[in-house]
TIROMAR-811674 format. One record per residue (C-alpha): residue number from 1; y, x, z. Coordinates in steps of 0.1 Angstrom, whole numbers. Example, Ala and Ser with C-alpha at 12.3 -4.5 7.8 and 13.67 -1.06 7.14 Angstrom:
! TIROMAR-811674
<atom><i>1</i><Y>-45</Y><X>123</X><Z>78</Z></atom>
<atom><i>2</i><Y>-11</Y><X>137</X><Z>71</Z></atom>
***
This chain:
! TIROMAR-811674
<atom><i>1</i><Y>-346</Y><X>145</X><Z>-916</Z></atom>
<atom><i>2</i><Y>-335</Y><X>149</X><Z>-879</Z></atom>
<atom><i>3</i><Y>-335</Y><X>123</X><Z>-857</Z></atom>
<atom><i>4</i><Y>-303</Y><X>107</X><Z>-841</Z></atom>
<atom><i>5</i><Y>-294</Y><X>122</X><Z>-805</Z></atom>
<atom><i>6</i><Y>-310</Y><X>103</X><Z>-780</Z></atom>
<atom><i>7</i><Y>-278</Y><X>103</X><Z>-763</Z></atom>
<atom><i>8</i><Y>-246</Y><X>124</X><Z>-767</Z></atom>
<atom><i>9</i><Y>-225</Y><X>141</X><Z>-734</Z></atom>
<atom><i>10</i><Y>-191</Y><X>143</X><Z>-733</Z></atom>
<atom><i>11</i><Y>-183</Y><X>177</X><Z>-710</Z></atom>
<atom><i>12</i><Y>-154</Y><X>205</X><Z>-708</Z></atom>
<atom><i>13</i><Y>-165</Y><X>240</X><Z>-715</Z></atom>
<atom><i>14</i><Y>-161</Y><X>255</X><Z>-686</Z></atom>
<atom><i>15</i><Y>-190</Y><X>273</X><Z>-672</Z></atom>
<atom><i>16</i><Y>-194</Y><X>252</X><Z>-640</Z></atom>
<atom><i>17</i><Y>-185</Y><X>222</X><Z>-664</Z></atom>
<atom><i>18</i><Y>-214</Y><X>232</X><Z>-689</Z></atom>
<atom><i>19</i><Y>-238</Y><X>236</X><Z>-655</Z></atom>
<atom><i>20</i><Y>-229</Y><X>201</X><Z>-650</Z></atom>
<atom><i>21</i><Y>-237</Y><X>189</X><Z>-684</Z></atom>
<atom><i>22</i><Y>-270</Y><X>207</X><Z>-686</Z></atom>
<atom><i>23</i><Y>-282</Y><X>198</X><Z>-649</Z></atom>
<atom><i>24</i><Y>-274</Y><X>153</X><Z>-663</Z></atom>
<atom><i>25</i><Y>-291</Y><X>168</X><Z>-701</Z></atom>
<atom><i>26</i><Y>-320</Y><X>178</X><Z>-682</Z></atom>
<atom><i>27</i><Y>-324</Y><X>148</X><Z>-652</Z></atom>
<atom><i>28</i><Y>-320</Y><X>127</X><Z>-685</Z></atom>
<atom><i>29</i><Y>-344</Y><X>143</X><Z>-710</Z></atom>
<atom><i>30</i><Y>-373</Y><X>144</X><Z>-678</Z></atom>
<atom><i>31</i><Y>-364</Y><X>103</X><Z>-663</Z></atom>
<atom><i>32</i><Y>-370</Y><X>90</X><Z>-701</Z></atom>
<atom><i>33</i><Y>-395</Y><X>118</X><Z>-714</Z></atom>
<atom><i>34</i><Y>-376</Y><X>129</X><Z>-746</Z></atom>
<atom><i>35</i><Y>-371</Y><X>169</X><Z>-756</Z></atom>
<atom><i>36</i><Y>-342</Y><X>181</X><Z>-743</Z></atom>
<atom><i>37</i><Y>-326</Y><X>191</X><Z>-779</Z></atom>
<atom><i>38</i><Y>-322</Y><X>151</X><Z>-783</Z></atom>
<atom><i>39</i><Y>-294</Y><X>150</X><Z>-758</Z></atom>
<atom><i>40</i><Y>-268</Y><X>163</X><Z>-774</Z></atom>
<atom><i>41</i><Y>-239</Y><X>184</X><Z>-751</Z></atom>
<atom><i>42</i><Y>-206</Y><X>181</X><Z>-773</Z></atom>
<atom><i>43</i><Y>-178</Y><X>203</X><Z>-756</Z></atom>
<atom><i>44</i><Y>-144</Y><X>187</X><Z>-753</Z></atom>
<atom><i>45</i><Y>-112</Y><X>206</X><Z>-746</Z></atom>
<atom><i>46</i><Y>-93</Y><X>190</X><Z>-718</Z></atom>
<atom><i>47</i><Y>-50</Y><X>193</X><Z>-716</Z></atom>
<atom><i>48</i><Y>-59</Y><X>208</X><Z>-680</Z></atom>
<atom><i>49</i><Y>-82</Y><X>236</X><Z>-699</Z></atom>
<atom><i>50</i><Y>-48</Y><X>243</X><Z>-725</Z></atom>
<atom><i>51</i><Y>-27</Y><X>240</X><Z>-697</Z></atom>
<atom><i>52</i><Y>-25</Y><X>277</X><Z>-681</Z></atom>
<atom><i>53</i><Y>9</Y><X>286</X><Z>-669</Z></atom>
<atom><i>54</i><Y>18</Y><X>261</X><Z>-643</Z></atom>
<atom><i>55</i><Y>-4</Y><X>239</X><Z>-616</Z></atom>
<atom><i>56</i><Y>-17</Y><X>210</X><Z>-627</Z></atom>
<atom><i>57</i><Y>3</Y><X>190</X><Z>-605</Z></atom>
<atom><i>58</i><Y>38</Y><X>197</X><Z>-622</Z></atom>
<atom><i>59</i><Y>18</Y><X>184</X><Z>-652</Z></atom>
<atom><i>60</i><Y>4</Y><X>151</X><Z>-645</Z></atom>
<atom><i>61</i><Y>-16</Y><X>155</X><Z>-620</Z></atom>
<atom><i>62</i><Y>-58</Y><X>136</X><Z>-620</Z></atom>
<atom><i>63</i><Y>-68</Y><X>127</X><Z>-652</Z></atom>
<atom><i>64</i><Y>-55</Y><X>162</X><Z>-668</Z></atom>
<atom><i>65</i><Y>-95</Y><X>171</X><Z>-671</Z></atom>
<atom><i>66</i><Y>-108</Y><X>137</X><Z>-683</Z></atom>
<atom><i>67</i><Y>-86</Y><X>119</X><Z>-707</Z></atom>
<atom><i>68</i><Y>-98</Y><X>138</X><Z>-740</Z></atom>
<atom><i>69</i><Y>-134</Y><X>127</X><Z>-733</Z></atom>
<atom><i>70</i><Y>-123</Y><X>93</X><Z>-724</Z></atom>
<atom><i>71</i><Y>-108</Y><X>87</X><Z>-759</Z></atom>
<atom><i>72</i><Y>-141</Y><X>106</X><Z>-771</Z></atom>
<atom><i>73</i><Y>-158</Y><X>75</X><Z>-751</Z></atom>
<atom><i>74</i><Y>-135</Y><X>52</X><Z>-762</Z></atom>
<atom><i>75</i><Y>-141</Y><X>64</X><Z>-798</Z></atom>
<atom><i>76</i><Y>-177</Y><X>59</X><Z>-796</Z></atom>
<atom><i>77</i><Y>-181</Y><X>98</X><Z>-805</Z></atom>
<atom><i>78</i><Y>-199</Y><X>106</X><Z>-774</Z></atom>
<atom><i>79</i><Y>-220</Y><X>80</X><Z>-752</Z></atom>
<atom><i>80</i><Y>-214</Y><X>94</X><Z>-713</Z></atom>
<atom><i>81</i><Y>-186</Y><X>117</X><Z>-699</Z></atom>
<atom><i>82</i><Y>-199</Y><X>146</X><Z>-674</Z></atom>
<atom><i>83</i><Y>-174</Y><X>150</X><Z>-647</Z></atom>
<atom><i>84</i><Y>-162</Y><X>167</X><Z>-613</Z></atom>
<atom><i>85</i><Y>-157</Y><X>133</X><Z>-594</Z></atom>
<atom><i>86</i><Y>-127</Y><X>147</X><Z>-577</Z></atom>
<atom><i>87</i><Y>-113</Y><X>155</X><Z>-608</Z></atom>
<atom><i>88</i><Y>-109</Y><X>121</X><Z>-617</Z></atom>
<atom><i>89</i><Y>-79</Y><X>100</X><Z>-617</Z></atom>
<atom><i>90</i><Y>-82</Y><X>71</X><Z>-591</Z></atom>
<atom><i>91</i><Y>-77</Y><X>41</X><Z>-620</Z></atom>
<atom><i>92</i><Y>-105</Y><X>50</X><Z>-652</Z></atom>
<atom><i>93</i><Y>-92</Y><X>36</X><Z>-682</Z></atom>
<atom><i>94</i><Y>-96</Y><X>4</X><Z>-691</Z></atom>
<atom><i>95</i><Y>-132</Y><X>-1</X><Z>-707</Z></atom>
<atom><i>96</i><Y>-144</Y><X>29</X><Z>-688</Z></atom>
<atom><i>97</i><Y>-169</Y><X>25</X><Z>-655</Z></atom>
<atom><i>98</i><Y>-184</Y><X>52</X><Z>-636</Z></atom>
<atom><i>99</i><Y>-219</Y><X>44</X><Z>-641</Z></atom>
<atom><i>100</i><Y>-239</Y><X>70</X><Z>-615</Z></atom>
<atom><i>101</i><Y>-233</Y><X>95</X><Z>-596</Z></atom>
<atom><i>102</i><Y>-260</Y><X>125</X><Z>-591</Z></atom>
<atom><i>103</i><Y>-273</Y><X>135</X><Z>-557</Z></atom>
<atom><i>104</i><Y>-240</Y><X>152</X><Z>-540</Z></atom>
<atom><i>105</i><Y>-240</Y><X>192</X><Z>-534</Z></atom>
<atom><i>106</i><Y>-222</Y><X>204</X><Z>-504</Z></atom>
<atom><i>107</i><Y>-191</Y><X>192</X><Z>-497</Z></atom>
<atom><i>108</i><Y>-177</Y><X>219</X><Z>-477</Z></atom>
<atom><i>109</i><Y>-147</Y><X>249</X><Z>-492</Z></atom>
<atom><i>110</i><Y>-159</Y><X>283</X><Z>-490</Z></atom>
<atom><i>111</i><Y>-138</Y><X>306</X><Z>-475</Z></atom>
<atom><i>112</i><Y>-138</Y><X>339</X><Z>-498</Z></atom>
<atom><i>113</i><Y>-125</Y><X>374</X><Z>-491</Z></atom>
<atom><i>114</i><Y>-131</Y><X>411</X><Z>-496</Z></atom>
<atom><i>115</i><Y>-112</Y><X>424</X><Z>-468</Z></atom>
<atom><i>116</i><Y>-116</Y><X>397</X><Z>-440</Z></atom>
<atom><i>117</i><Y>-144</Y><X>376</X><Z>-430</Z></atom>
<atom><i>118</i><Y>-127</Y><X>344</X><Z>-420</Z></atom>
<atom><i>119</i><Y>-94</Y><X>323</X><Z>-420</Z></atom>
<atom><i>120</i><Y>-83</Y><X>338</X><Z>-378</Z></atom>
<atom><i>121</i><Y>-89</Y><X>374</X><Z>-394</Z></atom>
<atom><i>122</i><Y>-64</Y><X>372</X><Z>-418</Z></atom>
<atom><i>123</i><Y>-31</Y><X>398</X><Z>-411</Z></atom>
<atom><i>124</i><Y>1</Y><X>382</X><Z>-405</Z></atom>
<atom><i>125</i><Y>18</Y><X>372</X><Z>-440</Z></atom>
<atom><i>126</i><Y>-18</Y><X>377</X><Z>-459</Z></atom>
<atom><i>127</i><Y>-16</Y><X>359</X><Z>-496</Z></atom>
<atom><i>128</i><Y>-34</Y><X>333</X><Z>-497</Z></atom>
<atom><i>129</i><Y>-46</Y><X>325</X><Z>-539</Z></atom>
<atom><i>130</i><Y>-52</Y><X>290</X><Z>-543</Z></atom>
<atom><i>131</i><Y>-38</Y><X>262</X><Z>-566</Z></atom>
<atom><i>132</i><Y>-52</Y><X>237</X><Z>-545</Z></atom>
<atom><i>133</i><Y>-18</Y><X>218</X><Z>-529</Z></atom>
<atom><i>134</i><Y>-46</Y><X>202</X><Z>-504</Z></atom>
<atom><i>135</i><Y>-58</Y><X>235</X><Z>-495</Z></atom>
<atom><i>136</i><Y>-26</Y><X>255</X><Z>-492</Z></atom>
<atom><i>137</i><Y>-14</Y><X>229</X><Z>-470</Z></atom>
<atom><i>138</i><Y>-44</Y><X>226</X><Z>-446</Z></atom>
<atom><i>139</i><Y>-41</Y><X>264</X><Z>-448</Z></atom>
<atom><i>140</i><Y>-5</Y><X>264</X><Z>-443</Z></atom>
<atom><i>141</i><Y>-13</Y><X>241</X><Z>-411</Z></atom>
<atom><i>142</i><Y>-28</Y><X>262</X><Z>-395</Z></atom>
<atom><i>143</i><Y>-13</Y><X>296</X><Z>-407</Z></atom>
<atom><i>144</i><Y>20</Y><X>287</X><Z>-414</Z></atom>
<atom><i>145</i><Y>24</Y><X>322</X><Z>-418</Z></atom>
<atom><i>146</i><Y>1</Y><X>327</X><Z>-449</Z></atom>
<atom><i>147</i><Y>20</Y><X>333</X><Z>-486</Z></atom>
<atom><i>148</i><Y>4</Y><X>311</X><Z>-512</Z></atom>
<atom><i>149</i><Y>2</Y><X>325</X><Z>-544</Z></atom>
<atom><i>150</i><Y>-12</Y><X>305</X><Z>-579</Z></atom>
<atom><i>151</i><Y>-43</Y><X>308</X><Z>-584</Z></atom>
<atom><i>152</i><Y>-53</Y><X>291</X><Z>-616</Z></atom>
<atom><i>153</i><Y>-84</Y><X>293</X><Z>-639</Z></atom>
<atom><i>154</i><Y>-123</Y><X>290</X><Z>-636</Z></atom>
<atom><i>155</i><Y>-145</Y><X>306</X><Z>-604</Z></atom>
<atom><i>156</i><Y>-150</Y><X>337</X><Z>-625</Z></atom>
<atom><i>157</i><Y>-111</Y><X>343</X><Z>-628</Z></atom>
<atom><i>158</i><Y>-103</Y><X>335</X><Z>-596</Z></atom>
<atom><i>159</i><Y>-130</Y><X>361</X><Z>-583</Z></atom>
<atom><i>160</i><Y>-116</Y><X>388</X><Z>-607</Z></atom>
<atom><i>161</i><Y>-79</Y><X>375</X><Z>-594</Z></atom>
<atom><i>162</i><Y>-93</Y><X>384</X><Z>-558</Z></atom>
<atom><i>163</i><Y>-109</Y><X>415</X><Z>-570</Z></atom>
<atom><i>164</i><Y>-74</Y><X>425</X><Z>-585</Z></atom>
<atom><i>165</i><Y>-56</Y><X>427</X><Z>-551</Z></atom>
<atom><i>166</i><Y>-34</Y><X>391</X><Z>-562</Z></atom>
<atom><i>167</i><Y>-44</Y><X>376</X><Z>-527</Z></atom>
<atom><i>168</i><Y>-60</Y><X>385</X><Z>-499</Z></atom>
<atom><i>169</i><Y>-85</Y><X>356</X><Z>-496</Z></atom>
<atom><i>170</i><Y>-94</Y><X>321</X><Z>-516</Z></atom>
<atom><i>171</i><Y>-107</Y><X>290</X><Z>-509</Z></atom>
<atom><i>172</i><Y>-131</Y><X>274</X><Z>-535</Z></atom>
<atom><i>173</i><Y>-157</Y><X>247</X><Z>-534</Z></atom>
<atom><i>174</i><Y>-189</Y><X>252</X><Z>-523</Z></atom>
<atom><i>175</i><Y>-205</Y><X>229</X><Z>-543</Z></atom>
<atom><i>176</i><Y>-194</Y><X>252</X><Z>-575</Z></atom>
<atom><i>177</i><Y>-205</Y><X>284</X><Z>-567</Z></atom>
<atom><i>178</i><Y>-238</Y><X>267</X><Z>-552</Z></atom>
<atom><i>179</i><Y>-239</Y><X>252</X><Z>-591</Z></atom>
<atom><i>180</i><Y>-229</Y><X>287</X><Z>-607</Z></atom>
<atom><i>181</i><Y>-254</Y><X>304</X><Z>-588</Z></atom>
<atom><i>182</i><Y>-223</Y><X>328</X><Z>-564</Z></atom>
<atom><i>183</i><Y>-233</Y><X>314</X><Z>-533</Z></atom>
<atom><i>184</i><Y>-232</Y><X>352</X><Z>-526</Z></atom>
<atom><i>185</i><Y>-195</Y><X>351</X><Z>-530</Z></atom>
<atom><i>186</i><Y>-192</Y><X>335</X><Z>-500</Z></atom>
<atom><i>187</i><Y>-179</Y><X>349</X><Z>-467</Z></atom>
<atom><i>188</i><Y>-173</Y><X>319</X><Z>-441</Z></atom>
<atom><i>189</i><Y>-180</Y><X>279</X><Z>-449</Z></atom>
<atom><i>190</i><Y>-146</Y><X>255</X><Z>-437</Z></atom>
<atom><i>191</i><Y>-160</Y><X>226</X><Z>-412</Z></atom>
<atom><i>192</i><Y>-157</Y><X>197</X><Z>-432</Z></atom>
<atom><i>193</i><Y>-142</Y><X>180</X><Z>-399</Z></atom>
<atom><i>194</i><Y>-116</Y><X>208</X><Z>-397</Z></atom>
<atom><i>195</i><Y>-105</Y><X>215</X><Z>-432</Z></atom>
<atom><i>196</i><Y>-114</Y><X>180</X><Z>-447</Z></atom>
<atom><i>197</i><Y>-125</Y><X>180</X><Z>-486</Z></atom>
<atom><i>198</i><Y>-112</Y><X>166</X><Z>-518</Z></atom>
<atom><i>199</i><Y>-121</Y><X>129</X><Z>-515</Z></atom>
<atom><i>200</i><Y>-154</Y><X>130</X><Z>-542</Z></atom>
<atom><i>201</i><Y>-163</Y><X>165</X><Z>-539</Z></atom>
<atom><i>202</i><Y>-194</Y><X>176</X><Z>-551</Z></atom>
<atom><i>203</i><Y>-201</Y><X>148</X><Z>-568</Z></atom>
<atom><i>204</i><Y>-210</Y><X>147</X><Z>-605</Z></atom>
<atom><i>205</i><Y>-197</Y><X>115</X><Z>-618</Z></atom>
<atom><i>206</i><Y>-211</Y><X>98</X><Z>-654</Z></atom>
<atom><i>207</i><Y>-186</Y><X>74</X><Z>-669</Z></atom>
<atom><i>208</i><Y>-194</Y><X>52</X><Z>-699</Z></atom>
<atom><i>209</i><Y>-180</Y><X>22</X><Z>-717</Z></atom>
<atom><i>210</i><Y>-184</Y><X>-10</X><Z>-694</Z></atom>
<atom><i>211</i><Y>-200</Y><X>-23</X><Z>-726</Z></atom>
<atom><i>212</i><Y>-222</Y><X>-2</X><Z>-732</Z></atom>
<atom><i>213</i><Y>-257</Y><X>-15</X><Z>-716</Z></atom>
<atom><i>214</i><Y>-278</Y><X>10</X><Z>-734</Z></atom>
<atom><i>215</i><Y>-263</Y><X>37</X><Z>-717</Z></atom>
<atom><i>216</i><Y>-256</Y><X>21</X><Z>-684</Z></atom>
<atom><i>217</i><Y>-296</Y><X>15</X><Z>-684</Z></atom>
<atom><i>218</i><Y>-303</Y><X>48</X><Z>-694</Z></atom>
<atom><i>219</i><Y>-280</Y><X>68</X><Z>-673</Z></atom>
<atom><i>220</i><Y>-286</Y><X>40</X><Z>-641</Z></atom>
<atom><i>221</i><Y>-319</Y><X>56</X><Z>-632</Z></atom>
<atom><i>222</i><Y>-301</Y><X>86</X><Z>-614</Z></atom>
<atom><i>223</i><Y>-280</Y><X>68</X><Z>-595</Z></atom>
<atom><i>224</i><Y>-282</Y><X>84</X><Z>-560</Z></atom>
<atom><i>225</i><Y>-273</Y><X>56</X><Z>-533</Z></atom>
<atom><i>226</i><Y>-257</Y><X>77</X><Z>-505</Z></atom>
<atom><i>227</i><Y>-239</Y><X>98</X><Z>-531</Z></atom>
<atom><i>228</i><Y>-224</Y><X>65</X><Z>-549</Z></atom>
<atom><i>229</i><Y>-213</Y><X>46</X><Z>-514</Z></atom>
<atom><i>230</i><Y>-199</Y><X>81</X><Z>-499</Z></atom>
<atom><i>231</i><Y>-178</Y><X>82</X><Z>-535</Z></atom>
<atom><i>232</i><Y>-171</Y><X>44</X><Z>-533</Z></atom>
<atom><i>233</i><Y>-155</Y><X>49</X><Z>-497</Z></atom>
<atom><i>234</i><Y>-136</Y><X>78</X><Z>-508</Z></atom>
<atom><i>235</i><Y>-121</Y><X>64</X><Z>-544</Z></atom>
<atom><i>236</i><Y>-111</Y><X>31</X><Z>-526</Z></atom>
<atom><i>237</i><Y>-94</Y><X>56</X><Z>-501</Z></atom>
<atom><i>238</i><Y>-76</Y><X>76</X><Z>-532</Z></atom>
<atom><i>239</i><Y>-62</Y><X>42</X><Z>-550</Z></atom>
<atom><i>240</i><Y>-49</Y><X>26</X><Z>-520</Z></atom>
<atom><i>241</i><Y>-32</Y><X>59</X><Z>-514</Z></atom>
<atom><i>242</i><Y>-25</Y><X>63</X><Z>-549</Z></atom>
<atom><i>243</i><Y>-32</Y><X>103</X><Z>-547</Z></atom>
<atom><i>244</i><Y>-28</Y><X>124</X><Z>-572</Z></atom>
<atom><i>245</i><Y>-26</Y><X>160</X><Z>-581</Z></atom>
<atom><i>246</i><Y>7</Y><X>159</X><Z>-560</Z></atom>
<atom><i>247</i><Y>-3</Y><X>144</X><Z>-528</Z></atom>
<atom><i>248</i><Y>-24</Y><X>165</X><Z>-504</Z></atom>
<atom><i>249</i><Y>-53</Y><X>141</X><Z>-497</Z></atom>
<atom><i>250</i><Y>-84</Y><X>157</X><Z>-474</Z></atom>
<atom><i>251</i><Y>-117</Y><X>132</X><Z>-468</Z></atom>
<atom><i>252</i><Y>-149</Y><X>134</X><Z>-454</Z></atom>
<atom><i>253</i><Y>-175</Y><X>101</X><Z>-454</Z></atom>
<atom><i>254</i><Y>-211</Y><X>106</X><Z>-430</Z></atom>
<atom><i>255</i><Y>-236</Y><X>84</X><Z>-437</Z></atom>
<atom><i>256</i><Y>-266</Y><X>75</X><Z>-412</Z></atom>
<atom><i>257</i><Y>-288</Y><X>50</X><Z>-424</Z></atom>
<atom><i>258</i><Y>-263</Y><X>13</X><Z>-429</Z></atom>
<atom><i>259</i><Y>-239</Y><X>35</X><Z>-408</Z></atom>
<atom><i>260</i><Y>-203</Y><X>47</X><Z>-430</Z></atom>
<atom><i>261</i><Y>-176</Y><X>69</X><Z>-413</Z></atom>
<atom><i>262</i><Y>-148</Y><X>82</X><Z>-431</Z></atom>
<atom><i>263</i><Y>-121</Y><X>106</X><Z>-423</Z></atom>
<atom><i>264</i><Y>-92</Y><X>111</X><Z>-439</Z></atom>
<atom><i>265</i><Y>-57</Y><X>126</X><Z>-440</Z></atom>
<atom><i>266</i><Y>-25</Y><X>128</X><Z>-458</Z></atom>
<atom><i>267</i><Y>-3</Y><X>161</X><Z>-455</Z></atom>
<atom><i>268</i><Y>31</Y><X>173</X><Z>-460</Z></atom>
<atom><i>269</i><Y>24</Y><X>204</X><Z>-486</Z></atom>
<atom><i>270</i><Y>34</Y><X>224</X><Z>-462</Z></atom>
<atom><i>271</i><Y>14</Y><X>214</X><Z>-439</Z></atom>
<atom><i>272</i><Y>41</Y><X>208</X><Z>-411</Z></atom>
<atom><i>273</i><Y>37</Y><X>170</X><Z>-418</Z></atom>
<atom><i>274</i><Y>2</Y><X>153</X><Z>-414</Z></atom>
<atom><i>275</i><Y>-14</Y><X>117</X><Z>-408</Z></atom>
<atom><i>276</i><Y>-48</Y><X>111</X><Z>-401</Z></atom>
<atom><i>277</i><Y>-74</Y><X>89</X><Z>-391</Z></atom>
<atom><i>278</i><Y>-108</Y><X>77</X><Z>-393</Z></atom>
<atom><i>279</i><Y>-127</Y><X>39</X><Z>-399</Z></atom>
<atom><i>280</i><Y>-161</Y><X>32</X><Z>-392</Z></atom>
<atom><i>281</i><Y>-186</Y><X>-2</X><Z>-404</Z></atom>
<atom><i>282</i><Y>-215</Y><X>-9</X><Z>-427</Z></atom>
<atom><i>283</i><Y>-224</Y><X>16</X><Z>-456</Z></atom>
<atom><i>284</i><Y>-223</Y><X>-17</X><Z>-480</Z></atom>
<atom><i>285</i><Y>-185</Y><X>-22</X><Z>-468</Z></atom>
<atom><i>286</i><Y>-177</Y><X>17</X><Z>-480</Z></atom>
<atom><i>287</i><Y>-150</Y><X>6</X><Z>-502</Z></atom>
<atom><i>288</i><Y>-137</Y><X>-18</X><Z>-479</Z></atom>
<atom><i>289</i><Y>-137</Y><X>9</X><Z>-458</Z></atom>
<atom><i>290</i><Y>-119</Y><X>31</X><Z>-481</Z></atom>
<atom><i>291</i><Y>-88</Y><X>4</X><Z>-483</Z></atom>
<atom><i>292</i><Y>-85</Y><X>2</X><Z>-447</Z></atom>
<atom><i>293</i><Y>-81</Y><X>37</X><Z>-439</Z></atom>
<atom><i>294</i><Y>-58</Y><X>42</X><Z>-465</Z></atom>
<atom><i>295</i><Y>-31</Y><X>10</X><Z>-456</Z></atom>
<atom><i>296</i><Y>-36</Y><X>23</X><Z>-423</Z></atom>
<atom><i>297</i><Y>-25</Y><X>60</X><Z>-433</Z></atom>
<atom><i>298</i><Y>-1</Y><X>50</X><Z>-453</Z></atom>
<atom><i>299</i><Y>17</Y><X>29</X><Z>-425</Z></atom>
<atom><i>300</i><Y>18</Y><X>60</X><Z>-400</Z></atom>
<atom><i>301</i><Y>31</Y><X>79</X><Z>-429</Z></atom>
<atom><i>302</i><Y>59</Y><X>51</X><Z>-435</Z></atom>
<atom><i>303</i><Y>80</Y><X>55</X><Z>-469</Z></atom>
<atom><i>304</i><Y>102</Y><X>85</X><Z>-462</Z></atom>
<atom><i>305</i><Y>70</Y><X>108</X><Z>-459</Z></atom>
<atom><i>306</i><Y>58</Y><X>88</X><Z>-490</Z></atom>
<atom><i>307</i><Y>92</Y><X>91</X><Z>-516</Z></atom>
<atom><i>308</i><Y>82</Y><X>131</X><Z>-515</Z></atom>
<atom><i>309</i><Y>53</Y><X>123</X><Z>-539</Z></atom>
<atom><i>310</i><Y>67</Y><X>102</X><Z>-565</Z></atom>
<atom><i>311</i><Y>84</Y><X>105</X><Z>-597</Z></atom>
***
């Protein structure tokens, strides 16, 4: 008779999704000595996987790649939820904690092209492919010249997108092809003081039920510290701003030692229109942190440059 699963993982299917899964399956299987085959990967199918013809943010924005296996949680069907922290919406459910967060890849977007070998070399009018509204607007900042053009679906359809002729260069995060194994894909690396990231990313993120001790124990153990208070700084920054998929949001938190300093910024998406700033203090004040810099955005914005992402 086989044995219950030791403990069952909520993820999407996606490749880089699946890499994510398998990366917790295995830190899990080695911290508590059980064969791998007893934590179970269940694949869940997201509305932002079925959603394929328009950008996520005309459709609801964070939360588009998480709520199915939050109600899988919620269900008690699966046990922990494998996610891309900056997919996340800035308020989890109710019931539902992020629990650990896994040592953080790169942070930095890749700059990717066949024809040019950075961002300056780009022809007047280039296309740039990119789904992103944060990076068509940094891009957009900069280049105000560039032509964004969609560019949904996975790192493998984006490459064959670029491979196509669709654009002329795309932006994608490091820490994915780093994951998928492409790191060869890339031609030029975005200073993360520049070209500021998505607030979280990198990061895998583990949510669970708040009730659930067994888990919380069990998945507690790989915890990384700096990864959790750089993600704490950054999510306190994201709900005081309430950002989501329609608000171009950039971040970037250093650590040294007890030392936190966050950058952030808030654009226009077309770039013309930007606020940013930067707050420094203890590392165990990194949500406090968070707040402050984004009340403090928010009031250079003021509420006319706010109104343009609501409804």
């Amino acid at each position: 008779m086989q044995s219950a699963p030791f403990l069952r993982i909520g993820t999407r299917g996606s490749m880089l999704a699946l890499a994510q899964a398998q990366l917790t399956q295995r830190l899990l299987a080695e911290a508590h000595g059980v064969a791998l085959e007893r934590i179970e990967i269940r694949v869940i199918t997201t509305s932002g996987d079925r959603l394929t013809d328009r950008p996520l943010s005309e459709a609801g924005g964070k939360g588009l790649f998480s709520r199915e296996i939050e109600a899988a949680l919620a269900a008690g069907e699966v046990d922990l939820g494998v996610h891309s922290s900056k997919d996340l919406a800035s308020w989890l459910p109710d019931g539902m904690v992020l629990a650990a967060f896994l040592e953080r890849e790169d942070v930095r977007d890749a700059f990717v092209s066949l024809k040019y070998p950075g961002v300056s070399e780009l022809p007047q009018g280039a296309k740039l492919g990119s789904s992103s509204i944060r990076r068509a607007a940094q891009m957009l900042r900069v280049r105000p010249d560039l032509e964004v053009v969609q560019f949904r679906g996975n790192v493998d359809t984006r490459l064959a997108k670029l491979e196509a002729g669709v654009a002329d260069a795309t932006l994608l995060a490091v820490a994915g092809l780093n994951r998928l194994g492409k790191q060869d894909k890339i031609t030029a690396y975005l200073d993360p003081r520049e070209f500021l990231p998505a607030p979280a990313q990198g990061a895998i993120g583990i949510e669970i039920r708040e009730a659930d001790a067994r888990t919380a124990e069990l998945v507690g153990v790989l915890n990384h510290l700096p990864t959790a208070t750089t993600i704490a700084a950054e999510r306190a920054l994201l709900a005081t701003l309430d950002g989501s998929c329609r608000t171009p949001i950039g971040a970037f938190t250093e650590l040294n030692g007890v030392w936190c300093r966050l950058t952030a910024e808030i654009l226009s998406p077309d770039g013309h229109e930007f606020y940013r700033g930067a707050v420094e203090g203890a590392a165990a004040d990194a949500a406090k942190l968070g707040t402050q810099l984004g009340a403090t955005l928010l009031e250079q914005a003021g509420p006319e440059f706010q109104r343009q992402f609501k409804g």
